[in-house]
C-alpha positions in Angstrom: 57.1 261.7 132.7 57.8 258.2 131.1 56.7 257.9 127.2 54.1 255.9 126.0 56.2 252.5 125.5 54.4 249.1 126.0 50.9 248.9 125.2 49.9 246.9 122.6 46.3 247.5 121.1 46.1 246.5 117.8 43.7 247.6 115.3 43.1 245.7 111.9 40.6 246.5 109.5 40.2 243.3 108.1 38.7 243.3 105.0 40.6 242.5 102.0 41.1 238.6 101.9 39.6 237.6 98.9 39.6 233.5 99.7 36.9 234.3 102.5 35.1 236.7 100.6 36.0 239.8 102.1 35.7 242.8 100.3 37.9 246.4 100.2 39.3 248.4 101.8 42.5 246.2 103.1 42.4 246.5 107.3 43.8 249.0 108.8 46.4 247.7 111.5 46.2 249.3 115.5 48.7 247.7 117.3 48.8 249.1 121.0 51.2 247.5 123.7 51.8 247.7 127.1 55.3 247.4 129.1 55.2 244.4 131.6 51.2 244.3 131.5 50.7 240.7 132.4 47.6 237.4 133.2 45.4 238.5 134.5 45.0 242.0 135.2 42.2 243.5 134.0 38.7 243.1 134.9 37.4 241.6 131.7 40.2 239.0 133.1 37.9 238.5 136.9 40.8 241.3 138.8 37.9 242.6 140.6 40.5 245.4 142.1 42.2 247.2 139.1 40.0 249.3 136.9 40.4 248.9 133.0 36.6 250.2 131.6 38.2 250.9 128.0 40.0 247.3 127.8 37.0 245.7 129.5 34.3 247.3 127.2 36.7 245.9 123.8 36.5 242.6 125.2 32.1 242.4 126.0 31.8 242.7 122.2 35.0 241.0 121.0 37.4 237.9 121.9 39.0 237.2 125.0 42.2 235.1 124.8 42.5 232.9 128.1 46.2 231.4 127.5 47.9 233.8 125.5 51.5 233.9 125.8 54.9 235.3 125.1 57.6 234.2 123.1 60.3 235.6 125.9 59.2 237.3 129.3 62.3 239.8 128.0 61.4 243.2 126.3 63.7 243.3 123.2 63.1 239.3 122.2 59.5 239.3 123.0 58.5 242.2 120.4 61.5 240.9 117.7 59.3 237.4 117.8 56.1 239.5 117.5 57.4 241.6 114.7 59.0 239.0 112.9 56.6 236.2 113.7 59.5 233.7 114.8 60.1 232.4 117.7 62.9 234.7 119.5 65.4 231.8 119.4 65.4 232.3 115.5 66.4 235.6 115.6 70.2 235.4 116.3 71.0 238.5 118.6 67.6 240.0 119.1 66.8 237.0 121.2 68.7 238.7 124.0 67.9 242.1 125.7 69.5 245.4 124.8 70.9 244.0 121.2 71.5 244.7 118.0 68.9 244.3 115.5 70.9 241.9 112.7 70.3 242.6 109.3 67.8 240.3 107.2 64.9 240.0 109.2 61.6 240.6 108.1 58.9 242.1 109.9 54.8 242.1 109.3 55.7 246.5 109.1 58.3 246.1 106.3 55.7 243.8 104.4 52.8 245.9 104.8 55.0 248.7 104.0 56.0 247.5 100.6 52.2 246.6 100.2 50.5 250.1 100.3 50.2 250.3 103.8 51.6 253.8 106.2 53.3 252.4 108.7 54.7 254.3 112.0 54.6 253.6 115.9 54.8 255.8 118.8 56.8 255.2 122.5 58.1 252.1 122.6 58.6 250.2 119.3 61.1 247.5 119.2 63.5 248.0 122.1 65.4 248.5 124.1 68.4 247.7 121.6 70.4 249.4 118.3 68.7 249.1 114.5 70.6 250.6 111.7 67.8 250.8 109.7 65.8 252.8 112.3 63.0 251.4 114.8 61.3 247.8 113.3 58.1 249.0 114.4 58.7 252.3 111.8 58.3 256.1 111.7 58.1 257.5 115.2 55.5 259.9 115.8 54.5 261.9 118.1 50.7 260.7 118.6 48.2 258.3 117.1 46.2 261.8 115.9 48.9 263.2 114.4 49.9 260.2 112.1 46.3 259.9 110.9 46.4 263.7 109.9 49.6 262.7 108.1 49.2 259.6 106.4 47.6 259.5 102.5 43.9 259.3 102.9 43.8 256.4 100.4 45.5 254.0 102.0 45.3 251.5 105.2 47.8 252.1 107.9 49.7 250.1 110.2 50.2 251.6 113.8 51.6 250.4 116.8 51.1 252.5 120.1 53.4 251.4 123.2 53.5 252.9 126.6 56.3 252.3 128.8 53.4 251.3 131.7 53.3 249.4 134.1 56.7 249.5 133.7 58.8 250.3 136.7 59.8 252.5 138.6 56.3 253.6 140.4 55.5 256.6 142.5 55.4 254.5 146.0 51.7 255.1 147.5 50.4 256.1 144.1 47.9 253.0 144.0 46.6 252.9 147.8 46.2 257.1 146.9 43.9 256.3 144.2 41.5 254.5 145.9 42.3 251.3 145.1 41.8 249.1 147.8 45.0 247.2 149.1 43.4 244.2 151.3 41.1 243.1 148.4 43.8 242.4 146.1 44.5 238.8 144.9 48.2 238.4 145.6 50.0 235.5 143.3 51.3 232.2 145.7 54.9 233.6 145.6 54.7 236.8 147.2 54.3 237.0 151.3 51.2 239.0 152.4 52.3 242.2 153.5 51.1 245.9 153.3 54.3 246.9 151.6 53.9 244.0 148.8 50.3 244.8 148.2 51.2 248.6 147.9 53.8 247.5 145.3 51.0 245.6 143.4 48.3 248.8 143.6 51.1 250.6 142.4 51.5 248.9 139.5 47.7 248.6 138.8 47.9 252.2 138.5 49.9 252.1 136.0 48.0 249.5 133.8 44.7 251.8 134.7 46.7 254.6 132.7 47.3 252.1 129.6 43.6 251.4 129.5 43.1 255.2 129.0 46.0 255.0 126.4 43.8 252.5 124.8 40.7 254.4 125.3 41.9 256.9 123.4 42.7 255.7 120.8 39.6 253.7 120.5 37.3 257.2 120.5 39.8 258.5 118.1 39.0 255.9 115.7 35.3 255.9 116.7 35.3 259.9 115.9 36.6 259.2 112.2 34.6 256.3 111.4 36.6 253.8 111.1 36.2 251.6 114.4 34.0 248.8 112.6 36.2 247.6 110.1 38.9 248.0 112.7 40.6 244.9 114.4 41.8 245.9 117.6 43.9 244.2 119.9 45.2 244.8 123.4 48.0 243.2 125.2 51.4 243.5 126.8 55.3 242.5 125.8 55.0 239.8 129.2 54.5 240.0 132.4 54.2 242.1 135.4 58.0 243.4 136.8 58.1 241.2 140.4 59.4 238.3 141.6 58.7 234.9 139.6 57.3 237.0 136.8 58.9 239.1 134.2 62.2 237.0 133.4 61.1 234.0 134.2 59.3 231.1 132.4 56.4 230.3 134.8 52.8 232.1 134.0 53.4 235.0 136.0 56.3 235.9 133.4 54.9 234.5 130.1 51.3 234.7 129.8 49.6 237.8 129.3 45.7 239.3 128.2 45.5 239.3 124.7 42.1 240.9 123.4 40.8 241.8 120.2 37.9 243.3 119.0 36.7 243.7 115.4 33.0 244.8 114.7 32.6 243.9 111.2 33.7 240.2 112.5 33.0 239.3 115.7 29.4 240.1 116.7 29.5 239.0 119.9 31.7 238.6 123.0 33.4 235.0 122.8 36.1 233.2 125.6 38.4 231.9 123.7 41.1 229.0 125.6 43.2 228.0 122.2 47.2 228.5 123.3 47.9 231.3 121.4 51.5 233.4 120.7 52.4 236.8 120.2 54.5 235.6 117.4 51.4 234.4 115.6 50.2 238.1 115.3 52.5 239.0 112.2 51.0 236.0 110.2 47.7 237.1 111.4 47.9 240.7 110.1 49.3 239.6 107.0 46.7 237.0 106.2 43.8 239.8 106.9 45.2 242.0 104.6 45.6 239.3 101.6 49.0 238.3 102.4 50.7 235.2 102.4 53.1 235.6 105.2 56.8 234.0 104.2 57.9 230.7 105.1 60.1 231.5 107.7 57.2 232.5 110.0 56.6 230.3 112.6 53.8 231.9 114.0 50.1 230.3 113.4 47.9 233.2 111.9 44.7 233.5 114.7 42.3 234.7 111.9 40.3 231.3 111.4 39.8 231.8 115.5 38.4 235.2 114.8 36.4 234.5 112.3 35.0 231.2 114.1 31.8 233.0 115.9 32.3 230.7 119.0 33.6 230.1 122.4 36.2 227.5 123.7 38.7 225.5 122.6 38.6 225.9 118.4 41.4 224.3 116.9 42.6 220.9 118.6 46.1 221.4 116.9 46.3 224.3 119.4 47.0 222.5 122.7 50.7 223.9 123.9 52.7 226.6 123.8 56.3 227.1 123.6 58.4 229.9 125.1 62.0 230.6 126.6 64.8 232.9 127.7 67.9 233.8 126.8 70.1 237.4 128.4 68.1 239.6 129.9 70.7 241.1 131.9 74.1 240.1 132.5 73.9 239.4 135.7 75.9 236.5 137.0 79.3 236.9 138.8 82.4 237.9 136.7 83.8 237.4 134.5 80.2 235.5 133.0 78.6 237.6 130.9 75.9 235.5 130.1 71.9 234.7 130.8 69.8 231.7 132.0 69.0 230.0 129.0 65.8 228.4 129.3 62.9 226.7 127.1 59.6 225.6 128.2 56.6 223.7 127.0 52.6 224.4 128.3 49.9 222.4 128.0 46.4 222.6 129.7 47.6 220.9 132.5 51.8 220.8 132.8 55.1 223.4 133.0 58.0 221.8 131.9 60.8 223.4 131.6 64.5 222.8 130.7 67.4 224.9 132.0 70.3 224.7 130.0 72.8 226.3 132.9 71.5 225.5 136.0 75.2 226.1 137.7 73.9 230.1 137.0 71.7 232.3 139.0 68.4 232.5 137.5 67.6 236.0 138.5 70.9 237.3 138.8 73.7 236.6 141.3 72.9 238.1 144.8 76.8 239.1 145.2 76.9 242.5 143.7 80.0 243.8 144.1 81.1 240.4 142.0 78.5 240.8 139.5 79.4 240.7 135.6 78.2 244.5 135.7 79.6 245.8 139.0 76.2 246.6 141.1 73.9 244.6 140.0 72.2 242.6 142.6 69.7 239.9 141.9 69.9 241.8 138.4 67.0 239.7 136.3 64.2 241.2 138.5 63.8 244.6 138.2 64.0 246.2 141.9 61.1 246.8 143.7 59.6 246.8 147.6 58.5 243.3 146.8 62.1 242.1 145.3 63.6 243.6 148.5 60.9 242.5 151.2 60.8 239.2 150.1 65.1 238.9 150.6 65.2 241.1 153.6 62.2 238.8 155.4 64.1 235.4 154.1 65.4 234.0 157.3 62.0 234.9 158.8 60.5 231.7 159.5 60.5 228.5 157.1 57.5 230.2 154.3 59.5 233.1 153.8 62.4 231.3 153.3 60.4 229.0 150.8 59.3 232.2 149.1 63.1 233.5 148.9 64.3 230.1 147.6 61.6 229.6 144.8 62.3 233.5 143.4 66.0 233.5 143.8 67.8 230.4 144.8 69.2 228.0 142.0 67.2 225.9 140.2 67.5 222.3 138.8 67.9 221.6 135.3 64.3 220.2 134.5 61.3 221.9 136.7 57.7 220.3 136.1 54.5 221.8 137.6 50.9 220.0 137.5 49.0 222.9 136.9 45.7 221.0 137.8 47.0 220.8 141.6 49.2 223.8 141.6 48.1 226.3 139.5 50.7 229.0 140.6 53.5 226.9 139.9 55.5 226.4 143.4 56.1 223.1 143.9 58.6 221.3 141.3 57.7 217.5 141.0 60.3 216.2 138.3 61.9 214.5 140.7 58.9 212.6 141.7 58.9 209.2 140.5 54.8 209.2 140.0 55.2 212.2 137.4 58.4 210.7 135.3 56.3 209.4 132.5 54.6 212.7 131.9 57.8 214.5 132.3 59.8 212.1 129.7 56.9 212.6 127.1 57.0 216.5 127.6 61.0 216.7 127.5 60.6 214.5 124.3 57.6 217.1 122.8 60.1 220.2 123.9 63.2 218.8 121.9 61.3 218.1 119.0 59.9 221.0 118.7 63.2 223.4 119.4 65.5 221.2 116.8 62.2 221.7 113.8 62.7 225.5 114.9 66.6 225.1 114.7 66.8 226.4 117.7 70.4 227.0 119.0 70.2 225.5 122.5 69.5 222.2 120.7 71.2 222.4 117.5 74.0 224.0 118.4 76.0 227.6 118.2 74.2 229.3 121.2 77.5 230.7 122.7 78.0 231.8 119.6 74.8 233.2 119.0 73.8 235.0 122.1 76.3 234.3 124.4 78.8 236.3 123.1 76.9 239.2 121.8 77.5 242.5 123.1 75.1 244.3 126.1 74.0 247.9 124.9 72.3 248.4 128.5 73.6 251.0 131.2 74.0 248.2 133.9 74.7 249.6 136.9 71.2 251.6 136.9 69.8 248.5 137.4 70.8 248.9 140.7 72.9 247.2 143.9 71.3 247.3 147.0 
């Protein structure tokens, strides 16, 4: 049975903040996330196929976040930016997978913590990786129930409840034997229509159905104690889902996930909201409902004047891009390279641009597995998977699947741009096209400027150093060869 690892609900009694005139208690703080839960697959989000009634029924009274995003479609760096509030490339070794936590960085937990909140998590915290000082997230326990029996009655808490769905690997079948029904799923542009890919994709919905009853449980549990209405809760996942073109990679599929969050003593009514919006602006956010001012080296944006707003749309104008990246998820080029795919990307409401730093590498992983880095791994940046292997078994199928197999797998060049108004899922690179080179020069220009303010290390320098070069804690050949 997997634990509960990668759900993220989180719950913030926000009431505390004496510049907008809120009174006690302080918020309470439900975090709840889910494990490779990604855009846009829930119903609140129009999947008419999966079935998420808990998630759905949080977002009819509360705010639904349209382009929400991740800092790094990677596990470990994605919830070290939440945590911390920085952007992942700020965080020295925890911008890579399986790490080790560095000394000196501060989380939204360890501030809470020292401000009268009970902190503790349960599943998956911060991870996969090693911390000396135990878990970021804080105390393990058990279950959401028993931490509320434990904690002092007297003061807010801050929890964070993960599951470690949709995560793979997925009892093959176990979606088409629930009844969900294969031929009406909406399949993204870069997987082949086949029974065996769609069975993949129910399977996976089945797992996200069992992290909306995660979350529904949690949500009675607070409903039962009286304390859901000056609860914020939000709901969302580390990136996205584990296939081809998503997790690992930098397009949408990979980086943008649902983000909602519901707060009754706030937000009256259900609201759309389209502001670009990070998981690393959560820590500020929490912080600023309880009457903190979060530290300078935040770079997140707190969300709390959009929650507090009462309205629909596009809020703050500042809010028109997003920034994410990449740096080792798995060590997965040939030998004797132990390094990732470095990568940085900016979003708007109509372009992808994105910069690779090492296009010479193999952006998911080298497909020569007996000369891989770790000895086995094949194609080791996507997790394996029917889809992973249908789509390179069927390659040489006819010209589409070869298309298909290029655009997951094959090399890439070292700028990519995508007009998102003519190509919304992101298969056709035009940065070579001389019509788009204006919009691409402005875009690379935005990108750099905002990675060297960040001091980011692919710009500034001391990226070898600084993840590079930093030891791998994962068991690599269990990622698998074929």
């Amino acid at each position: 049975m997997k634990p509960i690892i990668s759900t993220l609900v989180l719950v913030l009694t926000v009431a505390g903040l004496a510049s907008s005139g809120w009174a006690d208690p302080k918020p309470n703080i439900l975090l709840c996330i889910a494990d490779d839960w990604g855009y846009p697959h829930a119903g609140c989000y129009g999947d008419t196929v999966v079935r998420t009634p808990n998630i759905d029924r949080l977002a009819k009274s509360g705010i639904r976040f349209e382009r929400a995003f991740v800092s790094s479609p990677s596990c470990t760096p994605s919830r070290g930016a939440l945590l911390t509030g920085q952007w992942h490339w700020r965080l020295g070794a925890a911008g890579n997978l399986w790490c080790i936590w560095p000394d000196g960085l501060t989380t939204y937990v360890d501030i809470l913590r020292k401000n009268g909140y009970t902190v503790g998590f349960q599943g998956k915290g911060w991870g996969p990786g090693r911390a000396a000082g135990g878990n970021p997230a804080g105390p393990r326990f058990r279950s959401f129930e028993k931490f509320l029996q434990q904690k002092d009655p007297d003061s807010p808490f801050c929890y964070w409840i993960g599951t470690i769905d949709p995560h793979r690997p997925y009892k093959p079948g176990s979606g088409k034997e629930s009844g969900l029904p294969l031929d009406q799923i909406r399949l993204p542009g870069c997987f082949p229509d086949s029974p065996i890919v769609r069975s993949d994709v129910a399977d996976y919905y089945y797992e996200v159905e069992r992290f909306d009853r995660v979350v529904g449980n949690a949500i009675d549990t607070l409903r039962k104690r009286g304390e859901l209405e000056n609860t914020l809760v939000v709901v969302t996942g580390d990136h996205g889902m584990p296939f081809p073109r998503g997790k690992s990679n930098l397009y949408d599929l990979g980086t943008r996930v649902p983000l909602i969050v519901h707060w009754p003593q706030r937000i009256r009514s259900a609201q759309v909201v389209s502001d670009f919006a990070s998981l690393c602006d959560l820590a500020p956010t929490f912080l600023e409902a309880a009457g903190i001012t979060p530290p300078r080296e935040m770079t997140g944006k707190s969300l709390l004047p959009l929650l507090v707003a009462g309205k629909s749309g596009q809020i703050d104008d500042g809010r028109d891009f997003i920034l994410f990246g990449k740096e080792r998820h798995v060590p997965s080029q040939e030998a004797p390279d132990m390094g990732g795919y470095p990568c940085r990307a900016i979003r708007t409401g109509d372009f992808l641009y994105i910069r690779n730093y090492r296009p010479d590498r193999w952006p998911n992983g080298t497909p020569h597995h007996e000369r891989a880095a770790i000895r086995g791994v094949w194609y080791g940046d996507t997790d394996n998977g029917p889809t992973k292997s249908y789509i390179i078994d069927h390659r040489n199928d006819d010209a589409h699947h070869l298309f298909l197999y290029r655009i997951c797998f094959a090399k890439r060049p070292g700028e990519e741009l995508y007009d998102l108004r003519r190509d919304p899922d992101q298969l056709h690179n035009v940065a070579g096209e001389p019509g788009y080179a204006e919009v691409k020069a402005q875009l690379a220009s935005r990108l750099t400027r905002q990675l060297v303010a960040t001091r980011d290390p692919r710009e500034i320098g001391g990226a070898d150093e600084i993840f590079e070069k930093q030891p791998y804690l994962g068991a690599g050949p269990r990622f698998g060869g074929k």
